[in-house]
N, C-alpha and C positions, 0 to 999 in steps of 0.2 A: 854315320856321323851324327853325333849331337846335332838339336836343332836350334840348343841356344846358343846364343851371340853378345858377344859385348859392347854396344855403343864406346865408340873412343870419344865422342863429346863429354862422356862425364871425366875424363881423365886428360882435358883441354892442356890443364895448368904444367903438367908433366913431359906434353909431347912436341915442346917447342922446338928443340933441334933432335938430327939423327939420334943421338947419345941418348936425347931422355926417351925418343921412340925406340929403340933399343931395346933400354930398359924397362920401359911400361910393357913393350908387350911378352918381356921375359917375367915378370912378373903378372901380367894377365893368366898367362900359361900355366903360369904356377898356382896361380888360382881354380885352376880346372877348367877355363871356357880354351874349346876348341877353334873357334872363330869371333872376327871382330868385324863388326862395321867401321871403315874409316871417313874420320869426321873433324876438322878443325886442328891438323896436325900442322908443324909447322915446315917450310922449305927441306923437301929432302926428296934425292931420285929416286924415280917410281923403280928402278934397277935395284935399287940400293936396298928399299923398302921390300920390297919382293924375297929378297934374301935374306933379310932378320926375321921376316916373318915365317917365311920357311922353315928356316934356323930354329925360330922356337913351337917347328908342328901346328903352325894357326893360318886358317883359312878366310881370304877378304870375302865375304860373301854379300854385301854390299858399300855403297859408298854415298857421302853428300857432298854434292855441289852447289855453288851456285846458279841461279838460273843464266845468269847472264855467260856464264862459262859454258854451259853445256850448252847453249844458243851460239855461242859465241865461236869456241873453240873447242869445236862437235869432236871434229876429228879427231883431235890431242885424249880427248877424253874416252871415246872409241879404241884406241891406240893402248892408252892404260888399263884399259878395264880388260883388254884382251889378254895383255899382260899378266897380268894379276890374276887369268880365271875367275873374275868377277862378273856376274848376269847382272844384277841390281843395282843401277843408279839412280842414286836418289835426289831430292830438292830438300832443302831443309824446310821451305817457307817461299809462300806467294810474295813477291818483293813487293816493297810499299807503294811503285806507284802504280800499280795495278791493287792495291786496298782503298787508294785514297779516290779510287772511280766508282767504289762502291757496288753496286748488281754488274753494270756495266763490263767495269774491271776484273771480279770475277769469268765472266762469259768471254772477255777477251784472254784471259791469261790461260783459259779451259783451250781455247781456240789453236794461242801460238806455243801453248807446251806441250800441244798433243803434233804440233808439226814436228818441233822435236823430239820430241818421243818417239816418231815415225822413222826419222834419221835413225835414233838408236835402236830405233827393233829391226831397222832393215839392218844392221851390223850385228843382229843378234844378242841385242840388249833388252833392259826389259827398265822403261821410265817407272820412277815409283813419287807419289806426292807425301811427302808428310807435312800434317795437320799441326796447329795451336789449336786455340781456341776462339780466335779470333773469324774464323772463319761460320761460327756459329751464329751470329749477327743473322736475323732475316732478311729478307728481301720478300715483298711479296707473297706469303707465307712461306718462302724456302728458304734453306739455310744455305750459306755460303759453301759450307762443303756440300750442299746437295746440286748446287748450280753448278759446281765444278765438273762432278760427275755426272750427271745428266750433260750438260754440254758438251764435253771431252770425248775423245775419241773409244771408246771401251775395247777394241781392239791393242791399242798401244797405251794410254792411260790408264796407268793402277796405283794399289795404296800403299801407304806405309802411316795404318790407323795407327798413333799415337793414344794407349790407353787413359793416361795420364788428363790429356788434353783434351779430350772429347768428354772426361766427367766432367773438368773446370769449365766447357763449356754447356754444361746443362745437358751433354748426349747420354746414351749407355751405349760403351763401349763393346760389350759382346754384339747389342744390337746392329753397330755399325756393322762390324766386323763380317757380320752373316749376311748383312744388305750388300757386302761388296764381294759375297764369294765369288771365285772364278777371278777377281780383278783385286785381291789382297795376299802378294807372297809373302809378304814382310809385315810383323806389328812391333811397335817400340811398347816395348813392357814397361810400366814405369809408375808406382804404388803412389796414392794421395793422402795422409794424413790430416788431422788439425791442431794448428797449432793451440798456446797457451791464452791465446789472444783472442785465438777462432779463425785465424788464419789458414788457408789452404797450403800445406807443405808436400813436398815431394818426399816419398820416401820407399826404400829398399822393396822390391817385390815381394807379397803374402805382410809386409811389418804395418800393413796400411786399411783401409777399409774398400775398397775395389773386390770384387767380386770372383777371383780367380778362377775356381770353378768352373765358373757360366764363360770365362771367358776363356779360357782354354779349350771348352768343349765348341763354343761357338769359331775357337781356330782352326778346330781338327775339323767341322764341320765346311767350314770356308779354304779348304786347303792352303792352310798356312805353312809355307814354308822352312822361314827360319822366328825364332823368337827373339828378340834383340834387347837387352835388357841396356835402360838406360837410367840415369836421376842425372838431369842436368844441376842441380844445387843439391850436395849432403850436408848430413849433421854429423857426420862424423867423416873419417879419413874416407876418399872413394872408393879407394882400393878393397877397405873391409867390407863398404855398401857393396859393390860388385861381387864379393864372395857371397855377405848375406844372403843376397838376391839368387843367386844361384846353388845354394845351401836349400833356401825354400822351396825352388823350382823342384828342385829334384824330390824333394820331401811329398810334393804335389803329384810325382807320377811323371812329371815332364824328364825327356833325357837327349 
């Protein structure tokens, strides 16, 4: 199987009810990615979802929740993911008031999301973190994602490095990628440009300045799993960014 993936967060605006999920991911398919991360879809049964997905030959190979969900309601989410043949559940994002505690907040949210994570790896899940940039903020001379990972559980606590996010915040991405081998199945691929302005913009994978290369080799090197290709904001229609993006890949050697 292919090891790219399609973030459904770039395709938010389309998957608000069954019908447009339906249709996006007949139209993912059509585009050539064999699996999707599910992410920001709108009310529809995890039954229901299962069988269009099927229907159009595509594989959930991970998913984002919120934290307070998969804290909340472990089991429900346990329950789906088994459903689905899905290993990777993911977080989108450290909720705010664990940001607004500062070093603290970090060390606590490392604390109670690796208790979580524990939950789901004892049901044979695998918790995944993805990053902004926000978390690049020091503390101390460490960075917020460094305190994550160092504090958190490294047994049930792993990544979902965000390429995108980790330049915006001043990291390099391949580098992370290799610092977290053994504990990174999942990267969000996802290209940086500059705007006319001088603006930082998101853009189509290889269409940008990011390092592809170094970081692909630095994936094979970290046994990365799946590749997830995301642009949460395009310049053009998503659907076209999402084929670019995987036009390139493939151009790159990746399959």
């Amino acid at each position: 199987m292919s090891k790219i993936a399609a973030q459904l967060y770039t395709l938010r605006e389309y998957t608000k009810t069954p019908e447009g999920i339906k249709d996006t991911m007949h139209k993912v398919s059509q585009l050539g990615y064999k699996a999707v991360q599910l992410s920001a879809l709108g009310p529809i049964d995890p039954v229901k979802l299962k069988e269009i997905v099927d229907g159009e030959g595509l594989y959930i190979c991970a998913t984002h929740n919120s934290f307070e969900r998969l804290r909340d309601k472990t089991q429900e989410v346990i329950e789906e993911h088994r459903l689905w043949n899905c290993k990777y559940v993911g977080v989108g994002s450290m909720p705010a008031e664990y940001r607004n505690e500062g070093e603290d907040g970090f060390k606590r949210f490392a604390r109670e999301a690796s208790a979580v994570a524990r939950k789901l790896a004892d049901a044979g899940l695998v918790f995944v973190y993805h990053n902004h940039s926000f978390e690049f903020q020091k503390f101390q001379g460490r960075t917020g994602l460094e305190i994550l990972y160092d504090e958190s559980d490294p047994e049930v606590f792993f990544s979902e490095i965000d390429t995108y996010w980790v330049q915006h915040g001043g990291g390099d991405p391949a580098a992370w990628i290799k610092k977290l081998k053994g504990r990174a199945p999942v990267v969000h691929f996802k290209d940086m440009v500059i705007g006319k302005e001088g603006q930082q913009l998101m853009a189509e994978v290889g269409e940008g300045n990011l390092n592809w290369p170094e970081i692909i080799e630095a994936c094979n090197i970290a046994g990365v799993e799946w590749f997830i290709v995301e642009q949460d904001i395009c310049q053009r229609d998503p659907f076209e960014s999402l084929g670019i993006s995987l036009k390139n890949l493939k151009s790159m050697g990746v399959e």
